[in-house]
N, C-alpha and C positions, 0 to 999 in steps of 0.2 A: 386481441383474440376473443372471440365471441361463442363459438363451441365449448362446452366446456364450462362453462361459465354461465351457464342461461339459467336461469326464474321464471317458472314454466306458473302464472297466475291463477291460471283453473284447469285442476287436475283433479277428476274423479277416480281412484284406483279403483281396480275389481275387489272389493272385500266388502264387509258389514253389510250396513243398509242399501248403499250402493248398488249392490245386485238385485235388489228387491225394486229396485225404482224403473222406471218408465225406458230405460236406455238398456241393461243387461238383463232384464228381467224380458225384452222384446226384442230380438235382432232384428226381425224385419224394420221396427220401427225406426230401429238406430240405425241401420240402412238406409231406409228412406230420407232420413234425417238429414245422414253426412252428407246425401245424395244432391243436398241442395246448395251445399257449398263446395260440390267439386273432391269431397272427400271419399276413401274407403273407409270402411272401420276397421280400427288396427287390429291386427292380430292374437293381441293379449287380450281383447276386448272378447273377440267372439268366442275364446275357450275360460276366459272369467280366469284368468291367470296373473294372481299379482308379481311375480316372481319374474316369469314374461315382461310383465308391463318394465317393470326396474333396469331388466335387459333394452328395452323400447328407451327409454329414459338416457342411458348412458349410451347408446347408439346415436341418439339426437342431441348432445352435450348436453343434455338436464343437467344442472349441476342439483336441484332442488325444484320440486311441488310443493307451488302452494293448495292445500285442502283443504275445502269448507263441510264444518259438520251442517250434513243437512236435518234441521227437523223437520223441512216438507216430506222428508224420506222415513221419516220418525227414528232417526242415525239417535245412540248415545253419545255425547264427549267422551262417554269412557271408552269408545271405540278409536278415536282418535289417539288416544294415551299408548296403545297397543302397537299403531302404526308408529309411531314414533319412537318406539322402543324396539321393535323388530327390526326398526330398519331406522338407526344414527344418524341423522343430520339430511338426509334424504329428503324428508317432509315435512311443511311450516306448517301446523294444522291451524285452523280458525276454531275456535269454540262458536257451535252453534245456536243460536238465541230465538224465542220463538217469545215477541211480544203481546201473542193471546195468553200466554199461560200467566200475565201477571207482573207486576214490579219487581217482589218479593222473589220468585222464579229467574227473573232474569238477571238480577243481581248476584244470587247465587250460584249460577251458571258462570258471570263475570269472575268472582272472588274464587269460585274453585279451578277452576279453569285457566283464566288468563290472568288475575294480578297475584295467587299465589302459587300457579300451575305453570304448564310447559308450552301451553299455546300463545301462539304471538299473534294473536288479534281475534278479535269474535267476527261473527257473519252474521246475517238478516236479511230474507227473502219477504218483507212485507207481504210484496203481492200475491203470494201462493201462501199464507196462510192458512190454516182451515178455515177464520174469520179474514180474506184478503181487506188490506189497508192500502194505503200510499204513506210516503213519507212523513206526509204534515199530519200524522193522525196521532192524540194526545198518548198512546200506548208507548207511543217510540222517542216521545221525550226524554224519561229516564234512562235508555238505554244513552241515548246521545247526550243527553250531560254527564252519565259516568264514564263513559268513552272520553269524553274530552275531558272530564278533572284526571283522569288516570293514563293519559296520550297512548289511549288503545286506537289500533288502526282498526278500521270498520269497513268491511267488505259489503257492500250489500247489494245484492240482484235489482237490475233497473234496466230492462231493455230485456229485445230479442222475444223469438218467441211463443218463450215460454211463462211469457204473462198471460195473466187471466184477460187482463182489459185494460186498454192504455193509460186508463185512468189512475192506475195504480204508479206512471210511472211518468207524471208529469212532471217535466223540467222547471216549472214554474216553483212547484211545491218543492222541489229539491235546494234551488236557490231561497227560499223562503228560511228554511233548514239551517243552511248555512251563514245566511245574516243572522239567523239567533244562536249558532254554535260556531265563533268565527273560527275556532281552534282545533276544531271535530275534525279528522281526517278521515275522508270516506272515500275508496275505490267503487266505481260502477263496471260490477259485472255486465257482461254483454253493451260495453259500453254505450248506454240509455239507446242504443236502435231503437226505435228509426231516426231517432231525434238528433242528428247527427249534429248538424249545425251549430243545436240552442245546445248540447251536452259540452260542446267544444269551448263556446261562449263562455261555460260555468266554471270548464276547465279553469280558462283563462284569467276569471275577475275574480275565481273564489279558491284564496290559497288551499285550501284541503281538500277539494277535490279533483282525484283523478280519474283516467279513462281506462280502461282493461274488455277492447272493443270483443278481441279474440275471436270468434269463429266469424264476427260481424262485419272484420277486414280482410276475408278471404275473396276478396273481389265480388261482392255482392253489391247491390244500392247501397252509396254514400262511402266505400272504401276510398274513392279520391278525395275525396272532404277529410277524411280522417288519416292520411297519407300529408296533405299539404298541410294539414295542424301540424303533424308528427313531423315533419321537415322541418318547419317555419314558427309556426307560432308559441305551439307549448309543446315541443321533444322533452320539455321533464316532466310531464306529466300523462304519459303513456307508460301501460304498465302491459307487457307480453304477456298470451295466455294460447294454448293451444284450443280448449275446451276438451282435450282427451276425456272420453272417449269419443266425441263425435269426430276428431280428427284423427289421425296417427301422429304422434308427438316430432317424429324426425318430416313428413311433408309438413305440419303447419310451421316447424320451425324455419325450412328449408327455404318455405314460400318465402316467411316474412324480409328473411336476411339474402333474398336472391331474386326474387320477382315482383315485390309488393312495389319498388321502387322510392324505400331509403335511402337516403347518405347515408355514406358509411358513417360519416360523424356520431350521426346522431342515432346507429343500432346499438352502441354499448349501452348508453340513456334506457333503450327502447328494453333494451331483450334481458336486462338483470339490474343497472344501478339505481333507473328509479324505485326497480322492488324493494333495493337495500334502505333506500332513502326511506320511504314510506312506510316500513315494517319496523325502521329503526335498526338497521344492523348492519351498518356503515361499517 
């Protein structure tokens, strides 16, 4: 059974900073947006209704969202704390890390947060920093060797696009990364589009990272590349994601497990066990 049961990978709800950002804060925008992948904008989106969205959630077998604290958004973690408290077991939140602010900053972000807090993994959007990076840049050392001594799962944005410059989001530097952290687990949001091929590649030779393509496999360029991985090569390392709010959580779910052209084998992998696997909550 696969409703019901689903790990929805990137889930922005209508609350905090969230509204403030580029998606609720503009409907046209986020119309035009969803517009490119065949999407509406869901309903809870356009009246900024978290309560809606919950209803959206459990209408599309959400069993759980994962949310990332944004600080491209300037979001608190202590906003994160909030959602997870209003609403029990509903939302895995990511503690959000922002490697301009400093070693000392993101450490303490880590320690309050996620090894003696309630979040089950941090986030890191290098390339939309206020100073944009790429992965191989000496700021985001620290963060990935505490990652990997403390087996925190690390979400970090890589593809799609909402990068500044591709530069930020070189598959080369990714794999570089991960031969020096061979234990670091890191999911790529917007799984590294356009880069389909060489992200698939990284999948495949570098145990800790996964793909969390999401709106990127809505039949756009390179969703059959990333359809024949998710068949064949590495179905355990595909991790579902609607992107709500660019999508409505019950069509991206619908697509994936009815049109996308999965085995069925390989959707329970796809749509919740690798989440469990990766976030550690087997």
């Amino acid at each position: 059974m696969i409703k019901g049961n689903i790990i929805d990978f990137r889930c922005r709800p209508p609350y905090s900073e969230f509204l403030k950002g580029f998606l609720y804060a503009d409907l046209d925008y986020m119309r035009n947006f969803s517009a490119h992948f065949g999407m509406p904008v869901p309903a809870s989106a356009k009246v900024r209704n978290l309560d809606l969205c919950l209803f959206e959630m459990d209408e599309a077998g959400i069993a759980q969202g994962v949310v990332p604290g944004r600080k491209y958004f300037g979001m608190d973690n202590a906003d994160l704390l909030w959602l997870m408290e209003k609403y029990p077991g509903r939302f895995l939140c990511l503690a959000g890390i922002d490697p301009n602010l400093g070693t000392d900053a993101a450490m303490q972000e880590l320690e309050t947060y996620v090894i003696n807090g309630p979040c089950i993994g941090a986030v890191i959007e290098p390339g939309l920093c206020k100073e944009p990076m790429g992965p191989m840049d000496p700021r985001m050392f620290p963060i990935y060797e505490k990652c990997q001594e403390k087996d925190i799962p690390l979400l970090m944005s890589f593809g799609g696009l909402t990068q500044l410059k591709l530069s930020y989001m070189n598959p080369v530097d990714l794999d570089n990364v991960a031969a020096m952290f061979p234990k670091l687990k890191v999911a790529l949001a917007h799984g590294g589009w356009p880069w389909v091929n060489e992200v698939c590649w990284l999948a495949l030779k570098r145990p800790g990272i996964y793909l969390s393509p999401d709106l990127y496999s809505l039949g756009g360029p390179g969703t059959a590349d990333y359809v024949a991985a998710m068949n064949q090569m590495i179905p355990d390392k595909f991790l579902y994601g609607s992107a709500y709010p660019i999508a409505p959580m019950k069509e991206a779910s619908e697509y994936y497990i009815n049109f996308l052209g999965l085995k069925k084998e390989v959707l329970p992998l796809i749509m919740y066990q690798n989440a469990k696997k990766f976030l550690g909550i087997e």
